[in-house]
Residue, then its C-alpha position, 0 to 999 in steps of 0.5 A: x764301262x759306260x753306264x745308261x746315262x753316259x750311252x744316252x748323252x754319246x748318242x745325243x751327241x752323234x745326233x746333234x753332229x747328223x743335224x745340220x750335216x743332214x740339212x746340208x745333204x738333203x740339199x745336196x741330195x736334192x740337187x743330184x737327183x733331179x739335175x744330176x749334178x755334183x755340186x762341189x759348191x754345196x758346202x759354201x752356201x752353208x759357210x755363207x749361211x753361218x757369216x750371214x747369220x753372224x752379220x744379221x745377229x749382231x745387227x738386230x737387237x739381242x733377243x730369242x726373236x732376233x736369232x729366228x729372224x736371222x735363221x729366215x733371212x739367212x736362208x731366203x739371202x742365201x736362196x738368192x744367191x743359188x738363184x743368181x748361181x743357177x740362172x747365170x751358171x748351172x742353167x747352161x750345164x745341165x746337159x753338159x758332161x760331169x766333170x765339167x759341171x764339176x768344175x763349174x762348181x769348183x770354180x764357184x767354191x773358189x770365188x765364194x771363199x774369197x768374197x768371204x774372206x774380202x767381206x768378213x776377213x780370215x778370223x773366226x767369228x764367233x755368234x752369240x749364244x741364243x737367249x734362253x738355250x744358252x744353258x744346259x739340260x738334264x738328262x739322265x743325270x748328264x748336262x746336254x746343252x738345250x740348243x744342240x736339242x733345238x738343233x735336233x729337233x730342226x732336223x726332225x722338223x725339216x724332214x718332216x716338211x720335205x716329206x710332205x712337200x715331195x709326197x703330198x704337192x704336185x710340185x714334190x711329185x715333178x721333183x720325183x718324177x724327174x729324178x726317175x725320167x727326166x726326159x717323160x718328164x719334159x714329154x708331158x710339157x713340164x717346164x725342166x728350167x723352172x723345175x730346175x731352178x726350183x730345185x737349186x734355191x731349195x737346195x741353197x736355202x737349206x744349205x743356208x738355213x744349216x750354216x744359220x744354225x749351226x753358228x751358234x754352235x760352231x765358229x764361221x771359218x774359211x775351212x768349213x765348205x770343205x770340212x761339210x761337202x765331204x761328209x755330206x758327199x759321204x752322206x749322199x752316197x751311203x743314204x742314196x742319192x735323191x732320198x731324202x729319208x735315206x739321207x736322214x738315217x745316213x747323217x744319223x749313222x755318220x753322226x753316231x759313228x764319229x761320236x763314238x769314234x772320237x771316245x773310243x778310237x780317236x785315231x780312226x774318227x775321220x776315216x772311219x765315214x768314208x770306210x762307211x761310205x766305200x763299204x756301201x759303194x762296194x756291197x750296193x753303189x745306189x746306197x740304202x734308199x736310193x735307185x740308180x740314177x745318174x750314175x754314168x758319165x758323158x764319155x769325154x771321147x777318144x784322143x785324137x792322134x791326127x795324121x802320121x804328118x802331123x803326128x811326127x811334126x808333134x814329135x818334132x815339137x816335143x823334141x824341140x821343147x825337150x832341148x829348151x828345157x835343158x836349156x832353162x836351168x842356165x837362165x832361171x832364177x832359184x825360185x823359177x826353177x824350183x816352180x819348174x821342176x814343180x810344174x814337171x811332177x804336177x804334168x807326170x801326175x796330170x798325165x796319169x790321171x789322162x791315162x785313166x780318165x781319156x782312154x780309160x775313161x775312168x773320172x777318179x776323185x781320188x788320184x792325190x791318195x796315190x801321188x800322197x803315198x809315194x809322198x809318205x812311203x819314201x818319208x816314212x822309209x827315212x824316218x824309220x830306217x834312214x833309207x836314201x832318196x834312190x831306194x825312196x825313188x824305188x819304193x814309192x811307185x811300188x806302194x802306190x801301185x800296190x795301193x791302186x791295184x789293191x783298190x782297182x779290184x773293187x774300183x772297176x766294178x763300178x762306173x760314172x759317179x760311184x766309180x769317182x766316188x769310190x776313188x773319193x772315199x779311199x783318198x779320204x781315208x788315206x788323208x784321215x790315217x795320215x792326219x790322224x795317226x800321229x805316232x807314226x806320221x806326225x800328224x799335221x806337222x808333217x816329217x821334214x828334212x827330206x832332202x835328195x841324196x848328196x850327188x842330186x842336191x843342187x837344184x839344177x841337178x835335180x831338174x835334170x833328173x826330173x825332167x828325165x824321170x818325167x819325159x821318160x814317164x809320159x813317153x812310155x804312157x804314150x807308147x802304151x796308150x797307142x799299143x793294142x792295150x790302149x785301144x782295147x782299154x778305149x774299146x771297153x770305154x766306148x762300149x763295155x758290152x761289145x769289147x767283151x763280146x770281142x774276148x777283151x776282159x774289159x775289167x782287167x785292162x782297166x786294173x791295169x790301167x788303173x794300177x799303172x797310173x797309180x803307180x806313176x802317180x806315185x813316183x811323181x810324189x817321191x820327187x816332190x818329197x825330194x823337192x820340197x823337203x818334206x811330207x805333209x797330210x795337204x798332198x793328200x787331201x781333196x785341193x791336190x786331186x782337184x788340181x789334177x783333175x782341173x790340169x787334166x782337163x784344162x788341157x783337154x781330154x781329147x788330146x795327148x798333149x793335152x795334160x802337158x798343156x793344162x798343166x804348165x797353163x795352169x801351174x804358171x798361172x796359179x804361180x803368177x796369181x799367187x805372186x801378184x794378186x791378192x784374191x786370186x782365187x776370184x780370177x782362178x775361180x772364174x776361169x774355171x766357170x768360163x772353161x767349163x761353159x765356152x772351152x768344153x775340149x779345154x785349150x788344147x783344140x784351141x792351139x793345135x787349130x792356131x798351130x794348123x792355120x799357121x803351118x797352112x793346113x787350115x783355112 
C-alpha cells in the first residue's frame, strides 16, 4: 500500500509530465481552433525549441539569468521560424482541403528533422542542470526535484496569461469569435490573414517555449516531435479542440495516467492515453470543454471513370503493364526485386486506403493498425504454433477484418476529423500493445526468421504470388467500387442525409467498406512478413499510415489509378533518395509542400491529361 506521501510524489510526477505536454497543446489547440488546421509540425517547434535552448545555454555565461534569457530567445526564434512557415506555407492553405493541409505539415516536419540532424547532428544532447533548481525539495518526506515545480508552476502561469489574453483583450475576443464563425468574422472587416498569422507565431512561440523548458529535464533528440505531437493530439481531442482550460485538465489527466500507469501496469502506459482519447471520442467527439468546430472535411470528390473508350484503353494499359511485370523478374537484380515486391504490397495497402478514403470518404489516420495486424497475426501464429505461410496468408486478413469491423461500429459514427482521429487512437493502441507487451510480442526487438514456405522462398517466386495476390486484390476493389455498392457508398459520401432519405442504410455501407479495406490491409501485411522475414512494432506506427495516406494522395483521389500511380511514384522515390542522398528527407519534405500547394488532385490528372494530348483527344 502506498501511504499519503508516496500518492502526493506520484501525483506530483503525473503533474510535472502534463507540464510541457499542455504547453505544447495549448499551441496546438490554438492553431486548430481558429485555422482549422491539423498541424502535424507542432511537435518540431518544441524539438527545435529544446536544440535552440541547448545552443543558447551554452553559449551565455553559467548562471540563474542565462537559462531565463535562453527560454525567451528560444521562444521569440522559434516565433520566427512558425512565422516564416506561416506566410511562405500555411497562409495558402487555409482554404484548402484537410488532408492536404496535413501533408503540408508533414512535409515540414520532415525538412525540420533534418535541418536538425545536419545543425546539431544524431546524438542526444544533454543541457546543463539550472543553477540553484539543480537539487531536490522535501516534501512530505519525498525528495521531488525543485525544478519539475518550476516546470508546474510554468504551466500555471502560462494558463493563466492565455486566459487572460482570450477573456479580457480584444484581440483574444477575435481568436474566439473566429473559432465559432470565421466567415462573420471576416463580414465585420477584420483582417483573417493577420489574425492568422498571429495565431501561428503564438502557437510556435509556445511550442518553443516547452522544448526550452523541458531541456533541462530531458535530452534533445530526433525522435521527441513524434513522441509530443501525439499525446498532444491525444490531449486536443480529450480537452476539446480550441479550449484552452479543457487543455489543461486533459495534459492534467494524461499526466496522472501515465504516472500511475508505469508503477502500476507498465504494460499498458502508452496505450492506456489513447484508450482515454478513443473513449471521449465515442461518448462526446468534441471533448470535455470544446464545441463542434471544424469537424467535417472538404469531400475529396468522386473518382472519375471517364468514358467506355477510355475506360477499356485504361484496361488495355494495365494489362499491357501486368505482362511487363512479369517480365521484370528475368532482368531485376535482387535487391531491385525485392523493392518491387515492396512497392507491390505498399500499392494493395494504397489502395485500400482509396476504397475508404475516395468513395467512402472516409480520411483514416490509422490504416497501419491493420496492415500491422496481418504483420503480427501470422508472426505470432508461428511463434506460438509453428503455423506456416499459407494458414498465416489466411489468418492475417481475417484478424485484421475482424479488427476493422470491430472498430467500424464505433468509427463510422463519427466524421471528418473525429472520424480520422479515432482511427488514430486505435492504431496507437495497437502500437503501444505490441511495443509494450513484451512476453507475448517481443517488444522492440521484434519476432524474426519468418520466411515464406519452401515451394515460395525463391524471390522470384514470391514475386509472382505477390503480384498475383495484389493484381487480384485491387481488381476485385475495383469491380466493387463500380457495383451499386460503391455508388450507394459515394451517395452516402456526398450526402449522408438524402442516401438515407433513398432507404441506403448509410452507416452499414460504410462498415463494410471500412472492414473490407482493413481486411485487405491486412493480407498486405502477411506478405511483407514473408518478405521481409520478420515483425516489428515500426509497421504499426504513425510513419507507416502516414506513408499510406502520402501514397494515396500523391496519386490523387479523383482517379482509380491514382493509388497505383502514387504508390510506385512514391515508393521509387524514396527508394532513390535513400540510395543516393544523404538528407533526403528535405527533397522528400519539400515535395510533399509543393504537391499540397500546386498538385492539389495529385499526379494522376496530370498524366492522364499528358496521355489524351498524346493519343489526340486534347488539344
Amino acid at each position: 500500500m502506498f501511504d499519503a506521501a508516496e500518492i502526493v510524489n506520484i501525483l506530483l510526477n503525473g503533474w510535472v509530465i502534463s507540464a510541457t505536454l499542455f504547453i505544447v497543446s495549448s499551441g496546438l489547440s490554438i492553431v486548430f481552433g481558429v485555422s482549422r488546421i491539423s498541424n502535424f509540425a507542432h511537435g518540431s517547434l518544441y524539438m527545435l525549441g529544446a536544440y535552440i535552448a541547448y545552443s543558447t545555454v551554452h553559449a551565455l555565461p553559467r548562471s540563474g539569468y542565462s537559462f531565463i534569457v535562453a527560454t525567451l530567445v528560444t521562444a521569440l526564434a522559434v516565433g520566427l521560424v512558425g512565422l516564416l512557415i506561416e506566410v511562405s506555407i500555411f497562409r495558402r492553405l487555409y482554404r484548402v482541403p484537410h488532408h492536404l493541409q496535413l501533408i503540408a505539415t508533414f512535409g515540414i516536419f520532415l525538412i525540420v528533422r533534418d535541418v536538425a540532424l545536419i545543425t546539431w547532428g544524431p546524438q542526444e544532447l544533454f543541457s546543463p542542470r539550472v543553477p540553484g533548481l539543480a537539487g531536490a525539495v522535501d516534501i512530505l518526506g519525498q525528495a521531488f526535484p525543485a525544478y519539475n515545480l518550476v516546470l508546474i508552476g510554468a504551466a500555471v502561469v502560462i494558463l493563466i496569461v492565455l486566459q487572460w489574453v482570450f477573456q479580457r483583450t480584444r484581440w483574444g475576443v477575435l481568436l474566439r469569435a473566429a473559432t465559432q464563425d470565421r466567415d462573420m468574422v471576416a463580414a465585420l472587416g477584420v483582417d483573417q490573414k493577420w489574425l492568422f498569422t498571429g495565431v501561428f507565431v503564438l502557437s510556435a512561440m509556445l511550442a518553443g517555449l516547452a522544448g526550452a523548458l523541458d531541456a533541462p529535464r530531458l535530452p534533445a533528440s530526433l525522435g521527441m516531435d513524434i513522441n509530443v505531437i501525439i499525446e498532444a493530439f491525444a490531449v486536443v481531442v480529450i480537452g476539446g479542440m480550441g479550449s484552452i482550460v479543457g487543455c489543461f485538465l486533459a495534459s492534467l489527466l494524461v499526466g496522472i495516467l501515465t504516472a500511475v500507469s508505469t508503477i502500476f501496469i507498465p504494460q499498458l502506459t502508452l496505450a492506456l492515453v489513447f484508450v482515454v482519447m478513443a473513449l471521449v471520442l465515442v461518448v462526446r467527439p468534441q471533448g470535455f470543454f470544446g464545441k463542434n468546430a471544424g469537424a467535417s472535411w472538404e469531400d475529396p470528390g468522386e473518382p472519375e471513370h471517364g468514358t467506355h473508350e477510355r475506360a477499356d484503353l485504361s484496361r488495355r494499359g494495365w494489362v499491357i503493364l501486368l505482362a511487363l511485370a512479369c517480365l521484370l523478374p528475368a532482368v531485376l537484380p535482387a535487391y531491385w526485386l525485392d523493392t518491387l515486391i515492396e512497392t507491390l504490397i505498399l500499392m494493395f495497402v494504397a489502395w485500400s486506403f482509396y476504397f475508404m478514403a475516395g468513395p467512402g470518404g472516409m480520411m483514416s489516420f490509422g490504416q497501419a493498425a491493420f496492415f500491422g495486424i496481418g504483420v503480427y497475426t501470422p508472426a505470432l501464429l508461428h511463434h506460438y504454433y509453428g503455423t506456416h505461410m499459407i494458414t498465416g496468408l489466411v489468418a492475417a486478413p481475417i484478424a485484421a477484418g475482424l479488427a476493422a469491423l470491430a472498430v467500424s461500429w464505433f468509427a463510422v459514427r463519427l466524421s471528418g476529423i473525429y472520424f480520422a482521429m479515432l482511427t488514430l487512437a486505435f492504431a496507437q493502441i495497437v502500437w503501444s500493445v505490441v511495443f509494450q507487451w513484451f512476453d507475448l510480442t517481443n517488444g522492440e526487438l521484434g519476432i524474426l526468421n519468418l520466411w515464406p514456405d519452401p515451394w515460395a522462398s525463391d524471390r522470384r517466386v514470391f514475386y509472382f504470388l505477390t503480384l498475383t495476390i495484389t493484381a487480384a486484390g485491387i481488381a476485385a476493389l475495383r469491380h466493387v467500387v463500380a457495383s451499386p455498392f460503391g455508388y450507394s457508398l459515394r451517395a452516402g459520401r456526398d450526402s449522408e442525409r438524402r442516401a438515407e432519405a433513398t432507404g441506403i442504410n448509410v452507416r452499414r455501407q460504410k462498415s463494410i467498406a471500412f472492414a473490407l479495406a482493413g481486411m485487405l490491409s491486412g493480407l498486405a501485411g502477411g506478405l511483407m512478413l514473408y518478405l521481409k522475414g520478420s515483425a516489428f512494432p515500426s509497421y504499426l506506427d504513425i510513419g507507416t499510415s502516414f506513408d499510406v495516406f502520402v501514397m494515396a494522395l500523391l496519386g490523387g483521389l479523383q482517379s482509380l489509378n491514382g493509388p497505383i500511380i502514387g504508390a510506385v511514384i512514391y515508393r521509387v522515390l524514396k527508394t532513390l533518395l535513400q540510395t543516393y542522398v544523404e538528407h533526403w528527407n528535405i527533397i522528400m519534405g519539400t515535395a510533399l509542400i509543393l504537391l499540397s500547394l500546386f498538385m492539389p488532385r495529385g499526379l494522376s490528372p496530370l498524366i492522364e491529361r499528358f496521355s489524351a494530348r498524346r493519343s489526340g483527344k486534347l488539344t
